[in-house]
N, C-alpha and C positions, 0 to 999 in steps of 0.2 A: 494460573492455568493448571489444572489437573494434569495429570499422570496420563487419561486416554487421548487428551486433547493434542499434550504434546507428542505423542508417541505417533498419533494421525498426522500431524503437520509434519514431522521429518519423515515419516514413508510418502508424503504429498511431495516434499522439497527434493528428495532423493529418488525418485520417479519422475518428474518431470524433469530435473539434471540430467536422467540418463535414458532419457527418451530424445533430450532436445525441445519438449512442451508439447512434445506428441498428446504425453499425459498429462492430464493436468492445465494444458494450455487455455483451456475454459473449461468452465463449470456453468451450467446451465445455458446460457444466453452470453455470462460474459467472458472476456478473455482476463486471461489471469498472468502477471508477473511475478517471478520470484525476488524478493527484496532483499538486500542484503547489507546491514547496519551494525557498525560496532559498539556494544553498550556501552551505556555511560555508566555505569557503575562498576562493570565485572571488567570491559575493554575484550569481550570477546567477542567473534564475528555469530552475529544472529539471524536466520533467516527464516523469512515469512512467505509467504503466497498470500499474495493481495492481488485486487479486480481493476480495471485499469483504463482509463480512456485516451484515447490518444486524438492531441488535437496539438498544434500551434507551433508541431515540432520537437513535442515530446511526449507525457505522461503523466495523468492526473489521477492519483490517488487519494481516496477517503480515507480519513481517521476518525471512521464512526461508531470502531468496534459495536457494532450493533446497537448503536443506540446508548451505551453504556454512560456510567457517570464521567468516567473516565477514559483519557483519548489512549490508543493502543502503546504498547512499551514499545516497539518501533517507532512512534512519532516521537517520542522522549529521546532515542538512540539519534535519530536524526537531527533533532534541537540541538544535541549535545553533540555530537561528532558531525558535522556536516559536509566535511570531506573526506569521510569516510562510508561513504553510502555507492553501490552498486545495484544492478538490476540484471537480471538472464531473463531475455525474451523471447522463447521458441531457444534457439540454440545459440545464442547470439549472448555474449555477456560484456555488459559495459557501466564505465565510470559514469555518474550524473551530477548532476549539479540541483541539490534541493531549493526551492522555493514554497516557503509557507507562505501560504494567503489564507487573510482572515480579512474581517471588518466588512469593508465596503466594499474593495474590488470580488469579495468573495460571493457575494449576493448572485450574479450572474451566473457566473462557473457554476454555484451547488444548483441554481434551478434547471441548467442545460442538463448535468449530470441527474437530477431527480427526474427529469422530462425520458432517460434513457432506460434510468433506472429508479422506478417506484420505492423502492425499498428504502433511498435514503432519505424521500420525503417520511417517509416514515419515523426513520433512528431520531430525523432529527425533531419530531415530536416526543419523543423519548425521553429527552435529555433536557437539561437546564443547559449544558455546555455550548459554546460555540462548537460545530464540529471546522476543523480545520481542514483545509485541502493540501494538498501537496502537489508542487508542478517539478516533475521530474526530467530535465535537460540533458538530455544526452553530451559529452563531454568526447573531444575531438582528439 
């Protein structure tokens, strides 16, 4: 990731923190959470603004970084530390519980979520990769 890219994502993550998701809280159509993952390489706390659909009692996010060969370093940070992953929702921040789905139960879930949102039947013409889903479980 470039120098501008990342320099837009922490003024994105640090505005929506201190708005509450005033800012930031959607982008265009969709609503957006802040993610928060400890790498697996450096062990530092990383965070993103991901898109996000809420169904079953929690939060399903794409790792289709646009279609790319490759799934985002968030979903890497998540593989590898899985209990260490967080989300801020509006003003609201809390512990989750990741679930990857892939294979077969994931056929469903990506066609609901391309039905909402066009764009990732598209990434995922893009790609060779499976893109993976994430179901993110709020934690009590």
């Amino acid at each position: 990731m470039n120098f501008i890219a990342k320099l837009f994502i922490g003024f994105y993550v640090w505005m929506y923190r201190l708005t509450g998701g005033k800012f930031g809280g959607k982008l265009g159509k969709f609503k957006v959470l802040i993610l928060t993952t400890k790498g697996r390489k450096s062990g530092k706390v990383r965070s993103s603004p991901v898109g996000y659909f809420e169904r079953d009692g929690g939060y399903f996010i794409v790792a289709s970084n646009a279609g790319a060969a490759n799934n985002p370093s968030w979903y890497h940070n998540i593989k590898a530390n899985p209990n260490d992953v967080m989300i801020q929702l509006k003003d609201k921040v809390m512990k989750v519980k990741p679930e990857i789905i892939l294979g077969e139960p994931r056929r469903p879930l990506y066609d609901w979520i391309a039905s909402i949102a066009p764009n990732y039947g598209e990434y995922e013409k893009k790609t060779a990769r499976e893109i993976p889903l994430v179901f993110l479980k709020p934690q009590r």
